[in-house]
C-alpha positions in Angstrom: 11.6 16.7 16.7 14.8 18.1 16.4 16.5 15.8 13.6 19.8 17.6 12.1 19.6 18.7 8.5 21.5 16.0 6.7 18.6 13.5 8.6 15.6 15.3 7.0 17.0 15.3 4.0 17.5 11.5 4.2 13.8 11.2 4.7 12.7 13.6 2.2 14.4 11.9 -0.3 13.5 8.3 1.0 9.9 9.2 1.1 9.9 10.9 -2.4 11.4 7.5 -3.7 9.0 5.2 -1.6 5.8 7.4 -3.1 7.4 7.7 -6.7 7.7 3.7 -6.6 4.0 2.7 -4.4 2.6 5.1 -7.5 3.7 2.7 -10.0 3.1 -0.4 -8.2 -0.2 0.4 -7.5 -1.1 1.8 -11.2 -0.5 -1.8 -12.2 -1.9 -3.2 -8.8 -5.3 -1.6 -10.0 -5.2 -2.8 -13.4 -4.3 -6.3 -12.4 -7.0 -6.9 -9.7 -9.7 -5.0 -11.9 -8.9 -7.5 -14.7 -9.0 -10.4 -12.5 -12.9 -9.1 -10.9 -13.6 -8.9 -14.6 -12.3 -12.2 -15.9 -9.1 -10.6 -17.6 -5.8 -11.0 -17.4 -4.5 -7.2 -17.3 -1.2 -6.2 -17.7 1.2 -9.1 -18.5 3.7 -8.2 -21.0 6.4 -5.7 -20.4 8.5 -7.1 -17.5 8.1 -9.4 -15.2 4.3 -10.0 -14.2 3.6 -6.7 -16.1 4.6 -4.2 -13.7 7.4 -2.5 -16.1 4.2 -1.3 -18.4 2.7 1.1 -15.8 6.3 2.6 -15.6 6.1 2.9 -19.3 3.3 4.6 -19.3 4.4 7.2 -17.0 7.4 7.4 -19.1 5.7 7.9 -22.3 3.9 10.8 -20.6 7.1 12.4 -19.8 8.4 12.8 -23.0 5.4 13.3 -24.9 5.1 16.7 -26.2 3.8 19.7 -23.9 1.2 20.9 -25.7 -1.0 23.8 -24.2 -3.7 25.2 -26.0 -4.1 28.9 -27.2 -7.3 30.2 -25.8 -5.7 28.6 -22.1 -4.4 31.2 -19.5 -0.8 30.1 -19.5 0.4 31.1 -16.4 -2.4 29.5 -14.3 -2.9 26.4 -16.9 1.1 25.9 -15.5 0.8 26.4 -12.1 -2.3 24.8 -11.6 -0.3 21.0 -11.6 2.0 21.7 -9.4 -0.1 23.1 -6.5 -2.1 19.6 -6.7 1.6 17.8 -7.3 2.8 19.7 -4.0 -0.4 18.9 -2.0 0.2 15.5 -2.8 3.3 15.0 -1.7 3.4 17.2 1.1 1.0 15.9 3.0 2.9 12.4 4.2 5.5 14.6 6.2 3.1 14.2 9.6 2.2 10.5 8.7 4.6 8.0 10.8 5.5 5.0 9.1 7.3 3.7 12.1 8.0 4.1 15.9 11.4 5.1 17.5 15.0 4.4 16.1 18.0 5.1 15.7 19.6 6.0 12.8 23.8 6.9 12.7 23.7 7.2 16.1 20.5 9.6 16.5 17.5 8.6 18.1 14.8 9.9 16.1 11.3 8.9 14.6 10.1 6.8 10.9 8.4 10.1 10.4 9.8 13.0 8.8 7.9 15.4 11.3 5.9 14.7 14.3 3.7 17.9 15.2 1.0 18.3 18.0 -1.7 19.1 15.1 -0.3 17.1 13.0 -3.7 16.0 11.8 -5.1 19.3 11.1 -2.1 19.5 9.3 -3.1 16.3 6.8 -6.6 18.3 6.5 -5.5 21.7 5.5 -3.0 20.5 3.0 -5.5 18.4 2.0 -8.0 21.0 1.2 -5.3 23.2 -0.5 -5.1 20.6 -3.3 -8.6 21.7 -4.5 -6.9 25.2 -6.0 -5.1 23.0 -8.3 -8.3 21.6 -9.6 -10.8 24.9 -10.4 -7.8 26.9 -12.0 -7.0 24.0 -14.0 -10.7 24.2 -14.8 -10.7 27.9 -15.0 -7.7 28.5 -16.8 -8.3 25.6 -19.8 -11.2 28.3 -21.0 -12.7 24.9 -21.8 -16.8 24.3 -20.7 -16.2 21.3 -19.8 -13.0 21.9 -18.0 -14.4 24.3 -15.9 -17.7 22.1 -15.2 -15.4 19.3 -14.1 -13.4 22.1 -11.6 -16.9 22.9 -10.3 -18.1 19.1 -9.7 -14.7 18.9 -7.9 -14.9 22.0 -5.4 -18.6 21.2 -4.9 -17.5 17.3 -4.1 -14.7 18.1 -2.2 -16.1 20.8 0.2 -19.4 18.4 0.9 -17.3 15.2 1.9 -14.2 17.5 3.6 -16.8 18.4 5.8 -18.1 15.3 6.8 -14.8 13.7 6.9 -13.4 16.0 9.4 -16.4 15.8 11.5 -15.7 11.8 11.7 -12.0 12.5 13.1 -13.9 14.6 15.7 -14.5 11.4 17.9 -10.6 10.1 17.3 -9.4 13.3 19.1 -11.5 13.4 21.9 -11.1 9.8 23.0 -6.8 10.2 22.0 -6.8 13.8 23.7 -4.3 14.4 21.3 -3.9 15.4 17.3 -0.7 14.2 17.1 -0.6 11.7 14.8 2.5 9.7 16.4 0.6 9.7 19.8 -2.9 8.4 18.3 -1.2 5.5 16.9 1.2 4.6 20.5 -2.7 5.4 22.3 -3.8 2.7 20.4 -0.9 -0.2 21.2 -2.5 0.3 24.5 -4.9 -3.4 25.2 -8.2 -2.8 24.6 -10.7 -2.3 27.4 -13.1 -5.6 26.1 -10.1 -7.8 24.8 -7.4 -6.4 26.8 -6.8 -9.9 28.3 -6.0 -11.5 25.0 -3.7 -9.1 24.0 -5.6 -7.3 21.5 -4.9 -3.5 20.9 -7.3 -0.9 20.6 -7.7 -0.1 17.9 -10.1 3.3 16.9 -12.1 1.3 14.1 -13.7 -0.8 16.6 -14.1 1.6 19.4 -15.8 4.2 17.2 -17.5 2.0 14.1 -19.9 5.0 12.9 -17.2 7.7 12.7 -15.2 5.1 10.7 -17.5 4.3 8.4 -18.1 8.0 7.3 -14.7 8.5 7.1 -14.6 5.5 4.6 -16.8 7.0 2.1 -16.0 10.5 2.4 -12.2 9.2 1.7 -14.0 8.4 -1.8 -15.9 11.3 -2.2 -12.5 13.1 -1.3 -10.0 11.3 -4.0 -13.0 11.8 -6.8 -12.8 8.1 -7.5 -15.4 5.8 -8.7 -18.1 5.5 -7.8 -17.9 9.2 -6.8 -15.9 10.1 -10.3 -18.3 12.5 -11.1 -15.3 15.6 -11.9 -13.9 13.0 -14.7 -17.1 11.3 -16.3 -15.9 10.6 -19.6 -19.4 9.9 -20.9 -20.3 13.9 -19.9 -16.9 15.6 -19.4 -14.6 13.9 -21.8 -12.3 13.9 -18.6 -13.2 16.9 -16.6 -10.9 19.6 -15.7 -7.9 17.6 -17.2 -9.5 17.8 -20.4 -7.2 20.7 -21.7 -4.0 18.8 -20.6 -1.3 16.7 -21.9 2.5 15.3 -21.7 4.2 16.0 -18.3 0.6 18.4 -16.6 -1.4 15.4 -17.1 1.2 12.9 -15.4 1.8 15.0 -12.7 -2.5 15.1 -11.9 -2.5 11.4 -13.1 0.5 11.2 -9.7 -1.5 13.9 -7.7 -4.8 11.3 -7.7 -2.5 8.2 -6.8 -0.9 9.5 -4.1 -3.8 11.4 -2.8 -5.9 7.6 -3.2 -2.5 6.5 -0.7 -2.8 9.5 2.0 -6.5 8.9 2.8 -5.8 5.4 3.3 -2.7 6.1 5.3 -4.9 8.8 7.4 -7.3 6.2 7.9 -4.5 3.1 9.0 -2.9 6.6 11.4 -6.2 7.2 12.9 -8.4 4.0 12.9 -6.4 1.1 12.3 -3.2 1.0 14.6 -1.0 2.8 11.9 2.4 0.9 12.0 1.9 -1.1 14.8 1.3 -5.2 14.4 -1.4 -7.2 13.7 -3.1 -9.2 16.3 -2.0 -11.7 17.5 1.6 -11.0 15.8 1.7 -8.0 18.6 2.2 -10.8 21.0 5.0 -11.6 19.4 8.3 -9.4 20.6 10.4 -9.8 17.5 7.5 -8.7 15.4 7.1 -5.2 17.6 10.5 -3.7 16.2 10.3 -0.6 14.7 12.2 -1.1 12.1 9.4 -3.4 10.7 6.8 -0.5 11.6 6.5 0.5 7.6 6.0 -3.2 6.7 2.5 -3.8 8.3 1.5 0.1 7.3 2.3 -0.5 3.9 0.1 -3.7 4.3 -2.8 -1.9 6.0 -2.5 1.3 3.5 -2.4 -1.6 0.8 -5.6 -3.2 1.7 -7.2 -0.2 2.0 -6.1 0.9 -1.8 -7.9 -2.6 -2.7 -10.7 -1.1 -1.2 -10.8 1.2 -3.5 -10.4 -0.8 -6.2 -13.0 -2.9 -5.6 -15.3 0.0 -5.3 -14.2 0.8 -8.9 -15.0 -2.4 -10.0 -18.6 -3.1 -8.6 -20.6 -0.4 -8.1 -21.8 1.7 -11.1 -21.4 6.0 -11.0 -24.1 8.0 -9.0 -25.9 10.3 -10.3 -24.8 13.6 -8.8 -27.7 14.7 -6.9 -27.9 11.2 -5.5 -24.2 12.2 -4.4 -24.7 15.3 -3.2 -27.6 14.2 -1.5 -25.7 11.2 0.6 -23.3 14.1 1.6 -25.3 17.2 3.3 -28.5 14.7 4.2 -26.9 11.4 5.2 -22.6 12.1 6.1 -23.2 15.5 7.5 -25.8 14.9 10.0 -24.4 11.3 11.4 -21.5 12.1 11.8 -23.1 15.6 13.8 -25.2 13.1 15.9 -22.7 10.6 16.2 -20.1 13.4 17.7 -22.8 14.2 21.0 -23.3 10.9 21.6 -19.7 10.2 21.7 -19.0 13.5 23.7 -21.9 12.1 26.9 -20.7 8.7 26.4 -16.9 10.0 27.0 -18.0 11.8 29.7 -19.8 9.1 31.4 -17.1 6.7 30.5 -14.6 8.7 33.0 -17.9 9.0 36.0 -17.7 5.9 37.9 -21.5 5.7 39.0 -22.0 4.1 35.2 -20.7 1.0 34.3 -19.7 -0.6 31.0 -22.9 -2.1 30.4 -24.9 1.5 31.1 -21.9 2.9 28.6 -23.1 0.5 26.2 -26.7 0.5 26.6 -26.6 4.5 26.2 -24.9 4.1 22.5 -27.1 1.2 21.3 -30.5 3.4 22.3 -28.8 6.6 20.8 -28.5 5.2 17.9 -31.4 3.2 17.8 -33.3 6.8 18.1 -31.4 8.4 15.0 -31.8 5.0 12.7 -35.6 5.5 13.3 -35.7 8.9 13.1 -33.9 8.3 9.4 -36.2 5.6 8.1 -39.5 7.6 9.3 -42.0 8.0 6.5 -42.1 11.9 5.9 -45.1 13.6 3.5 -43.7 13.6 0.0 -44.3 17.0 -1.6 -46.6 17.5 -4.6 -45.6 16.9 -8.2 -45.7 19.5 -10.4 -48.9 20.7 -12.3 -48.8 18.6 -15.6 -49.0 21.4 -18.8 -52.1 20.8 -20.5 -52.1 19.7 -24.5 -49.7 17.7 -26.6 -46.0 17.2 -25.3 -43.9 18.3 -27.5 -40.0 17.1 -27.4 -38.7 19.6 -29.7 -40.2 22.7 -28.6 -37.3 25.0 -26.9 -35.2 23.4 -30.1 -33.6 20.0 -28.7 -35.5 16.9 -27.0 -36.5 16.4 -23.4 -37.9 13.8 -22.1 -41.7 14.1 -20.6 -42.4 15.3 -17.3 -44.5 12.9 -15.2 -48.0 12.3 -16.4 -47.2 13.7 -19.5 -47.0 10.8 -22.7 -45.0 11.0 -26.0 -47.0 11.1 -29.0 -47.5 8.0 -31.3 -44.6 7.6 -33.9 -47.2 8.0 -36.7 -48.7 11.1 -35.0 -44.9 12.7 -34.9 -44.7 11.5 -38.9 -47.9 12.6 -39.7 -46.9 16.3 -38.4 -43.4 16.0 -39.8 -44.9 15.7 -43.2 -47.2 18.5 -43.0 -44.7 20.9 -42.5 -42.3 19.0 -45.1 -44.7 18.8 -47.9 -45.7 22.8 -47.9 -41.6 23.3 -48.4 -41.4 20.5 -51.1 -44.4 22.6 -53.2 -42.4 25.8 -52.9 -39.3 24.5 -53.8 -40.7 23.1 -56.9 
């Protein structure tokens, strides 16, 4: 793209104002639908329907004081919010909201730059964000800053991985990682429903990789129920602990907006990105470009529900359950699922092998792996069970019993308790 200056700068500024505003809107969004899954009302005072009180709220954070702790390294503790702030933001410069127009007379894209790795782009800047998390962990000086940091690298490194691995599949059937030339490869009609005008659309073509892209976009954005970095009831709030004022607002933005570009990497990649809903796609008026960022703002939209109604339903895993779902369950799928897709690409293009052997191929493929998954394997052997009472208190502070082993009776644990009290009490006197 070879837009002049004064047109980057017009979308520079447009998209800082369209993510500054989505932010707000969907702070409230998320507190109005939460309340109405949970038979509450939500925000309804403070402008109309509520929605001036999450702008408020980020307001109040603005000119609350900027307080930073003594033991804190300042100079990381600083810098620390605005690598994850950058990250954040700079990551929608590859994601097209639109297709070709012309704006004062120059014929350009609703993207404000289109590159031929555009995708690997989203990932690395992506990834980078996680530097803003551990030194905000690092520098707080703070144990449970710096346990939240580690929760987060740990998190995001297991579900990066399988979350690039499920994009895999989009490049090879695209043949490009462009992302303005995934989403025109997918106006093209679909090869089963071609005739009715639908579009093909990557979600449908490629369900498995989609799905793992779906939770790791979870795992990714640390939000329920993968908000193991932030448990309040273990971390007060993880590696934000230390922060306040305008730092806390700006990783309070950082988490919004990153919740925004997974589900705008997802609409790009899987679900036809700015192009029309079928059957509306039939209809020419409704294929300008100019009403491109409408239906991705409703797609990215829906997906941000999604979200949302994660947070609402499903309680917080326990983090070797989480951990577990990402190197045993993600990680390997999505390592099966990318052969298959490679041999069924390949015989897609041979024309000895017709749709139905392309088809029969992927159902037995993964028919093998799902039984290979719910196989019984031998369960190793518990642990030896210590002989003699159990007792809770012995390295100084209570743990519970290891299997096999039983508490005492409450009278036992009084009797004992008043042993050793009584011998004190004759001293004393």
């Amino acid at each position: 793209m070879n837009d002049p200056w004064w047109l980057m700068l017009i979308k520079v500024v447009v998209l800082l104002v369209v993510l500054l505003t989505w932010t707000i809107f969907n702070v409230w969004f998320e507190r109005r639908l939460v309340g109405k899954m949970q038979h509450r009302l939500g925000p309804i005072m403070n402008g109309p329907l509520g929605l001036g009180q999450a702008l408020a709220d980020g307001m109040k954070c603005l000119f609350k004081e900027d307080f930073i702790p003594s033991m804190v390294d300042r100079v990381l503790f600083v810098i620390a919010p605005l690598i994850a702030g950058t990250a954040a933001f700079t990551a929608w410069a590859v994601i097209p909201f639109g297709g070709q127009v012309e704006i004062f007379g120059v014929t350009t894209y609703l993207q404000a730059t289109d590159l031929p790795v555009g995708v690997l782009v989203l990932l690395a800047v992506t990834s980078v964000a996680i530097y803003g998390f551990v030194l905000a962990g690092w520098s707080s000086n703070s144990p449970y800053s710096l346990l939240g940091a580690l929760r987060s690298s740990a998190q995001m490194i297991s579900y990066e991985i399988a979350m690039g691995l499920a994009l895999v599949s989009v490049f090879l059937y695209a043949g490009t990682m462009s992302t303005h030339q995934i989403v025109e490869a997918q106006a093209q009609p679909s090869g089963l429903l071609g005739f009715v005008g639908m579009q093909d659309w990557y979600w449908a073509v490629m369900i498995p990789a989609f799905v793992i892209y779906m939770i790791s976009m979870v795992g990714e954005t640390n939000r329920a129920p993968f908000d193991l970095p932030e448990a309040e009831s273990e971390l007060v709030s993880g590696y934000i602990t230390e922060y306040s004022g305008f730092k806390y607002a700006i990783y309070f933005l950082a988490e919004y907006i990153n919740m925004a570009t997974v589900s705008a990497i997802a609409t790009t990649l899987f679900l036809g990105g700015y192009l029309p809903f079928w059957p509306l796609n039939l209809i020419e008026p409704l294929n300008n470009p100019w009403l491109g960022p409408i239906w991705f703002i409703i797609k990215v939209q829906l997906l941000i529900a999604f979200f949302v109604w994660l947070r609402g339903t499903l309680p917080r895993f326990r983090y070797d359950q989480f951990m577990k779902l990402g190197w045993k369950g993600l990680i390997p799928v999505a390592l099966v699922w990318i052969v298959v897709f490679a041999v069924m690409q390949y015989l897609r293009r041979t024309p000895m092998v017709g749709p139905a052997m392309y088809i029969l191929i992927g159902l037995v493929a993964v028919a093998v792996f799902a039984l290979i998954m719910v196989t019984d394997r031998p369960k190793p052997e518990p642990p030896p069970v210590p002989e003699g009472p159990f007792d809770a208190f012995a390295g100084g502070f209570p743990v519970p019993p290891m299997p096999g082993q039983v508490l005492p009776e409450l009278s036992e644990v009084v009797a004992s308790v008043a042993e050793e009290v009584e011998p004190a009490a004759e001293r004393s006197e």
